[in-house]
C-alpha positions as CSV (number, residue, x, y, z in Angstrom):
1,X,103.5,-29.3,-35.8
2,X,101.2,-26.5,-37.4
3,X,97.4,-27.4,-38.0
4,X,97.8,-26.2,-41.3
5,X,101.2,-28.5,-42.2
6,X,99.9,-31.7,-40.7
7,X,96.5,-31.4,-42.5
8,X,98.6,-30.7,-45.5
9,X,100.4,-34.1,-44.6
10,X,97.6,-35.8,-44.1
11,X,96.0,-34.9,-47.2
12,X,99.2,-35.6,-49.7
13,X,99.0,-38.9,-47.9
14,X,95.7,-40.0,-48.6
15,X,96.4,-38.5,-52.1
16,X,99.4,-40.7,-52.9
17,X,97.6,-43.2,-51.5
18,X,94.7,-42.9,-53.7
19,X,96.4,-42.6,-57.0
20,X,98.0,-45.8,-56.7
21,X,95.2,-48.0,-55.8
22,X,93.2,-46.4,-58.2
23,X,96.0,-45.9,-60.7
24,X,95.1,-42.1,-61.5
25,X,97.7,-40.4,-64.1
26,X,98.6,-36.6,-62.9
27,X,96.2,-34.2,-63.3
28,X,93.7,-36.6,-64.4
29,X,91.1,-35.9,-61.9
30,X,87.6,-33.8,-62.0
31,X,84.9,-33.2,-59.7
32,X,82.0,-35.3,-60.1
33,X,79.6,-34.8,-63.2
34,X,82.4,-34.4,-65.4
35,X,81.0,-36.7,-67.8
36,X,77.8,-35.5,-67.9
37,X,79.4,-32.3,-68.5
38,X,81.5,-33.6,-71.4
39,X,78.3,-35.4,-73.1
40,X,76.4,-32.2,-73.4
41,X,79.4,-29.5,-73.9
42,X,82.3,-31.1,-75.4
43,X,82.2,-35.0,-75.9
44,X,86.3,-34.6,-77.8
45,X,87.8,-35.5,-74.1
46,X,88.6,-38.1,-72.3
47,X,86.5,-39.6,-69.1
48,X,88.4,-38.5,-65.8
49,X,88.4,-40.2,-62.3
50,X,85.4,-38.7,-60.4
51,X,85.6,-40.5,-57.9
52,X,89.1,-39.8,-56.6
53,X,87.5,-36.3,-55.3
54,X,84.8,-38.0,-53.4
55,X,87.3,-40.2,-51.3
56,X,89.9,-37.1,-50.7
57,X,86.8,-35.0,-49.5
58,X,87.9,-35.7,-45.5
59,X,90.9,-34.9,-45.9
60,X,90.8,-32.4,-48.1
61,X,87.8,-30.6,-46.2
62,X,90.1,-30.4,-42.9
63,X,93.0,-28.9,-44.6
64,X,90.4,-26.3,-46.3
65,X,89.3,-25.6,-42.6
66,X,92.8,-24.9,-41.2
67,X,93.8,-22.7,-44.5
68,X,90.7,-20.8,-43.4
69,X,91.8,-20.4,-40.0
70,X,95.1,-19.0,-41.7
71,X,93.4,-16.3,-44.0
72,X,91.0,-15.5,-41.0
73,X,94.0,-14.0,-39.0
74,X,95.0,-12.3,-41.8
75,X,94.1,-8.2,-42.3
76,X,91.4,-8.1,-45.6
77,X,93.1,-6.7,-48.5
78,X,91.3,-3.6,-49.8
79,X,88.0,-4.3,-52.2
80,X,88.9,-2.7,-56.1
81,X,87.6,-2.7,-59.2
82,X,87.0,-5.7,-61.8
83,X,90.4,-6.8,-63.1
84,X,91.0,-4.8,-66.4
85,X,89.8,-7.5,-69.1
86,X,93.1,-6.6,-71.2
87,X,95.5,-7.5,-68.3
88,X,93.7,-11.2,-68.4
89,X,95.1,-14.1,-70.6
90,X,93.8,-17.8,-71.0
91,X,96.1,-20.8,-71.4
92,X,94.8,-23.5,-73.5
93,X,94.9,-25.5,-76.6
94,X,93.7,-28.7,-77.9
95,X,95.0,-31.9,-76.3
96,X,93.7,-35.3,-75.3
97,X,96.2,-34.9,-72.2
98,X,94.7,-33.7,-68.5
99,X,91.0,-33.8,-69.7
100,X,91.6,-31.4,-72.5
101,X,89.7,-30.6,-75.5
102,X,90.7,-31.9,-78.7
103,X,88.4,-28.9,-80.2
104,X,90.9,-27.0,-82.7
105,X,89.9,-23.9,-81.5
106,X,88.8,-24.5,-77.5
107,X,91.0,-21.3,-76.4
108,X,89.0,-19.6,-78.8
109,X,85.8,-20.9,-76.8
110,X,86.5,-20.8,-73.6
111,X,88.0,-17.3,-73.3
112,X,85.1,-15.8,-72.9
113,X,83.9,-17.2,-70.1
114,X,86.5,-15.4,-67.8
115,X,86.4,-12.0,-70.2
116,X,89.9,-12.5,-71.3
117,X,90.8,-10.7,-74.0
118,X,94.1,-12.3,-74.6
119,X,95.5,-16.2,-75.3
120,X,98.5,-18.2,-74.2
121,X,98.1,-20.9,-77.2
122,X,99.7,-24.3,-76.1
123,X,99.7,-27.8,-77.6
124,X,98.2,-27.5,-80.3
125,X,101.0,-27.2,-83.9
126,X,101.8,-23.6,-83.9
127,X,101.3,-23.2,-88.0
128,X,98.9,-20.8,-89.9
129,X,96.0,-23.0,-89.7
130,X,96.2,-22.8,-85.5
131,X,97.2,-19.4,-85.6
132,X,94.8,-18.4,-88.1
133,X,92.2,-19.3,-85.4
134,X,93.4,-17.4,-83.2
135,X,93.9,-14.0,-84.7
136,X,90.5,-12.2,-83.2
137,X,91.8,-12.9,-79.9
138,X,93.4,-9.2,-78.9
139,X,96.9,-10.7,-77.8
140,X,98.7,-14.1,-78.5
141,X,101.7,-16.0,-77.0
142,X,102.2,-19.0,-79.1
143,X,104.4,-22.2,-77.6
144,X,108.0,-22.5,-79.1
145,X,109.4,-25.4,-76.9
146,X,108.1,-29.0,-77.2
147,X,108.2,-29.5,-73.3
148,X,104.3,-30.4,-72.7
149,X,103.0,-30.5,-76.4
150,X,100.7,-32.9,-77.3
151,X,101.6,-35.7,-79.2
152,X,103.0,-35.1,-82.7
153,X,102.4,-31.7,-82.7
154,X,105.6,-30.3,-83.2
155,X,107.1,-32.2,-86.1
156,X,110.0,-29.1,-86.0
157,X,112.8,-28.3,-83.8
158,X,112.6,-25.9,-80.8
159,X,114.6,-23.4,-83.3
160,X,112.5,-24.0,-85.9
161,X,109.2,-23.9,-84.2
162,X,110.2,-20.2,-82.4
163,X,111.2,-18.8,-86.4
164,X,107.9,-20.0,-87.9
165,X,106.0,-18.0,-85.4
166,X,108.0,-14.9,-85.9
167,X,107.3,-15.4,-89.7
168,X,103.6,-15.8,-89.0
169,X,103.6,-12.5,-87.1
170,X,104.3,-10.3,-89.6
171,X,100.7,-12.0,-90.8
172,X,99.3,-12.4,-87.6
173,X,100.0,-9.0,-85.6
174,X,98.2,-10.1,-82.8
175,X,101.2,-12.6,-81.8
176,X,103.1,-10.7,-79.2
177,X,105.7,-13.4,-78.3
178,X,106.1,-17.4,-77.2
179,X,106.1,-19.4,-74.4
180,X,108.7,-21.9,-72.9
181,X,106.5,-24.2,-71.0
182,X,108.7,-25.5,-67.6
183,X,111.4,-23.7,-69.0
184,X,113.8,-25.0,-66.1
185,X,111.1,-27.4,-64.0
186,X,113.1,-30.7,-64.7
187,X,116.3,-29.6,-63.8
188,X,118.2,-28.5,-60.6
189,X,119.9,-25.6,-62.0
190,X,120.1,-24.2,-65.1
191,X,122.7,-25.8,-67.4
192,X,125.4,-24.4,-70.0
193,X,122.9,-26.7,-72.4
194,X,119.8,-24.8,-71.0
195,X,121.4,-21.5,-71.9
196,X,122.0,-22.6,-75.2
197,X,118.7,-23.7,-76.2
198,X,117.1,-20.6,-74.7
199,X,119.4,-18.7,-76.2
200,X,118.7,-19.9,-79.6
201,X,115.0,-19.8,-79.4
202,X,115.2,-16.3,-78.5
203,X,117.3,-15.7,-81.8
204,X,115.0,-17.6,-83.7
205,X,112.0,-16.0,-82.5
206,X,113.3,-12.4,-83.1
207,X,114.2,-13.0,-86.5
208,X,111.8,-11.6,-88.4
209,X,110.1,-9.7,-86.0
210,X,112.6,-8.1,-83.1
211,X,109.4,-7.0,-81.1
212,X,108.3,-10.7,-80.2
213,X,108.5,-11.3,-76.5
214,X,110.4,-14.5,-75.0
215,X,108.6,-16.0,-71.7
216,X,109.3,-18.9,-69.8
217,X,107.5,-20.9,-66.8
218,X,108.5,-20.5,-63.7
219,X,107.7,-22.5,-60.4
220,X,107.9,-20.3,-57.2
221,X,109.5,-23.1,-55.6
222,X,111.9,-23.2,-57.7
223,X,113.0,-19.5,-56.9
224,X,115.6,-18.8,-55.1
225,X,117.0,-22.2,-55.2
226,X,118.0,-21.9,-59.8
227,X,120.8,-19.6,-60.6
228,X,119.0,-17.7,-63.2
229,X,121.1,-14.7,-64.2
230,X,122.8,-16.1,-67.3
231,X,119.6,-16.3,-68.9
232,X,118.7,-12.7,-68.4
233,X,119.3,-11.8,-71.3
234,X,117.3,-14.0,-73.7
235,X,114.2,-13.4,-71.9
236,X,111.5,-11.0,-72.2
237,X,109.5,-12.4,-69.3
238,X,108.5,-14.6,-67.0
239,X,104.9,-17.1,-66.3
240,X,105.2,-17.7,-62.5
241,X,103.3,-20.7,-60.8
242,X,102.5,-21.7,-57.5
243,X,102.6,-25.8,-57.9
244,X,101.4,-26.1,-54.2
245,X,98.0,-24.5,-53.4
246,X,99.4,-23.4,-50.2
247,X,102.4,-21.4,-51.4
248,X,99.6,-18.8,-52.7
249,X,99.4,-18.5,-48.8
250,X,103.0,-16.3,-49.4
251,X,101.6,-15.3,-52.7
252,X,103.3,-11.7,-52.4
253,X,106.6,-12.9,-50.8
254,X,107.0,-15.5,-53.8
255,X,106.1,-12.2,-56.1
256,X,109.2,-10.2,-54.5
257,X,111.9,-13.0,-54.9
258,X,110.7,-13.7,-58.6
259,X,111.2,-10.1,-58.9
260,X,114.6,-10.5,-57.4
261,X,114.9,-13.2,-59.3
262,X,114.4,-11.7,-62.8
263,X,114.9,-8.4,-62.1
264,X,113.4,-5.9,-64.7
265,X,111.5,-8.6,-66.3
266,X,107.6,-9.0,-67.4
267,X,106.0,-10.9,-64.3
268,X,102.1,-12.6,-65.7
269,X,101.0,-14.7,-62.6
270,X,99.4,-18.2,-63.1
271,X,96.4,-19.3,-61.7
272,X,95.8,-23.0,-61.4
273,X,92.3,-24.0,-61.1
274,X,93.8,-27.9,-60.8
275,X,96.1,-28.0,-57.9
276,X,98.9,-30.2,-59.3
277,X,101.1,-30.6,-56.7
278,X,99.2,-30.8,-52.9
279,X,96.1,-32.4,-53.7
280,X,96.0,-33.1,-57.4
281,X,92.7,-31.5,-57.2
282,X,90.3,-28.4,-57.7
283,X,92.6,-25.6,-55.9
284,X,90.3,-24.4,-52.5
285,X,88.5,-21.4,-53.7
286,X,89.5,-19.4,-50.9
287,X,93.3,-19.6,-51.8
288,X,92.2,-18.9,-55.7
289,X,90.1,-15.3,-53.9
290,X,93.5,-14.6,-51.9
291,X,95.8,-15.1,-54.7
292,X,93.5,-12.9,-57.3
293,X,92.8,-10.3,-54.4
294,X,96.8,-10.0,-53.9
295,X,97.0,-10.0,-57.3
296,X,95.0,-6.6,-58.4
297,X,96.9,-5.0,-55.7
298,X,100.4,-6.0,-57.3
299,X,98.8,-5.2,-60.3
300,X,98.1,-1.2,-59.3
301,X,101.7,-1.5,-57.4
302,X,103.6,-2.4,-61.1
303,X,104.5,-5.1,-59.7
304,X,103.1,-8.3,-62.1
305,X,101.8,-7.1,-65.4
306,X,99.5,-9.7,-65.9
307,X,97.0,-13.1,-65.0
308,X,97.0,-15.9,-67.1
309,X,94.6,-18.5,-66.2
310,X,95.0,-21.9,-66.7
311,X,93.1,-23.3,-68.5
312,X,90.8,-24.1,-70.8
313,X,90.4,-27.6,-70.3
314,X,89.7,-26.8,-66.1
315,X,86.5,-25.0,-66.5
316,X,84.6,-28.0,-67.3
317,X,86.9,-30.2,-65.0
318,X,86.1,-27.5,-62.0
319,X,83.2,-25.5,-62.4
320,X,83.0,-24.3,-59.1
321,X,86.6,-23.5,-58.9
322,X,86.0,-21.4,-62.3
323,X,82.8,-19.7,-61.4
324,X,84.9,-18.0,-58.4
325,X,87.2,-17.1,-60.7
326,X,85.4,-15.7,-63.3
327,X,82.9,-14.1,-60.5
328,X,86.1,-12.1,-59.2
329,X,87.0,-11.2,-62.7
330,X,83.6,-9.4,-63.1
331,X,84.1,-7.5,-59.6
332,X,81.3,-9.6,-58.3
């Protein structure tokens, strides 16, 4: 066995075992001060387990020291220039899920702090009031689906929901299109009934405004694995995600068969600053550099079209996680 995939073991393990004795909800974890940080920033969230960090540090520092290794061996990409600001979205919305905000507009004030010029508006209700606060940012995706949003927030159907924003952007011409969150993630294929709701959401979405763009969430893992093609054509694009931090180890491989997957379409790559699925932690800062160095390469190659960074509620959650980002962003 690899150094690499038995630290990896070896830290899912002590993960798993974690969460249960200390009965941690997914996603629900932050690096120590987070409390602190809430009292003088934003005191709208919920307290998070600190602590959970603290007791994966072994085990999480020895699979840090093998993916080292891995990048060590690896030729250096060449250096470029800061990431054009209008190619840079940021994912957010208020929600007392995660250690979010429950700030109406905490997109709005968090954007700034990685130069994005552009939203991906989540959880929130996607009305006039919510998208009213929204309309300086330069570009908007708005979510259509309820898969993710916060409780009550979308009183409408999935149909409904995706017509009301293509009403509001003949108001609001910032709104470019909407989001699907984990358009197929519970499934293991795509199903006639899949089709059928994305295909109706696409309808409903276009009808007053035929220039709104469709996009759904995609895991790389689950590329290659989905049959795909009968959605092609009720989608505009795709919002790939690497749920493991160390898949961002293949970062430009999982690029190539998303483009096989969904050929022709938009590619925005995600960047998790919480590591959902390995360590249910800040994602090592030297996988977030590799993945955001590979990705201004496949962004002068055509080959993604944009970054969207999730999220607003991790900056707080994972400030040094978010101050590598943001760093790289500036072409520092």
């Amino acid at each position: 066995m690899s150094g690499l995939k038995e630290a990896r073991e070896k830290l899912f393990q002590r993960r798993t075992e974690l969460q249960k004795t200390m009965r941690i909800e997914l996603g629900e974890t932050a690096a120590p001060g987070y409390a602190a940080r809430c009292r003088m920033e934003d005191n709208t969230r919920i307290p998070l387990n600190e602590e959970y960090y603290v007791q994966l540090a072994p085990e999480m520092n020895a699979f840090a020291d093998e993916v080292r290794k891995e990048l060590a061996a690896r030729p250096a990409l060449p250096h470029g220039t800061a990431f054009p600001a209008e190619h840079v979205w940021l994912w957010g919305g208020p929600t007392p899920e995660w250690g979010g905000s429950m700030q109406p507009d905490t997109l709005m004030r968090n954007a700034p702090c990685f130069n994005a010029e552009n939203g991906v508006y989540v959880y929130g209700a996607t009305n006039e009031e919510m998208i009213a606060r929204h309309s300086d940012m330069k570009k908007l995706l708005a979510m259509v689906t309820t898969t993710c949003r916060a409780p009550g927030q979308q009183p409408e159907s999935n149909a409904e929901c995706a017509e009301n924003l293509s009403r509001l952007s003949l108001k609001y011409p910032n709104i470019k299109g909407g989001m699907m969150d984990d358009m197929t993630a519970a499934l293991d294929n795509v199903t006639d009934q899949k089709i059928e709701q994305i295909a109706e959401v696409n309808r409903c979405l276009k009808k007053h405004n035929p220039a709104l763009e469709l996009y759904g969430v995609v895991y790389c893992h689950e590329l290659g694995v989905k049959d795909y093609s009968r959605i092609h054509p009720y989608l505009d694009g795709v919002n790939l995600w690497h749920w493991y931090q160390e898949e961002l180890l293949d970062v430009e491989k999982n690029v190539e068969l998303c483009r096989k997957n969904f050929p022709g379409k938009k590619i925005l790559m995600g960047v998790f600053l919480h590591d959902y699925g390995t360590a249910d932690a800040g994602t090592l800062p030297d996988l977030l550099l590799y993945q955001l160095e590979n990705a201004r390469v496949m962004l002068e190659q055509g080959k993604i079209n944009d970054l969207v960074i999730l999220g607003d509620r991790e900056i707080m959650k994972w400030p040094e996680q978010a101050a590598v980002v943001k760093g790289f962003l500036a072409g520092k």
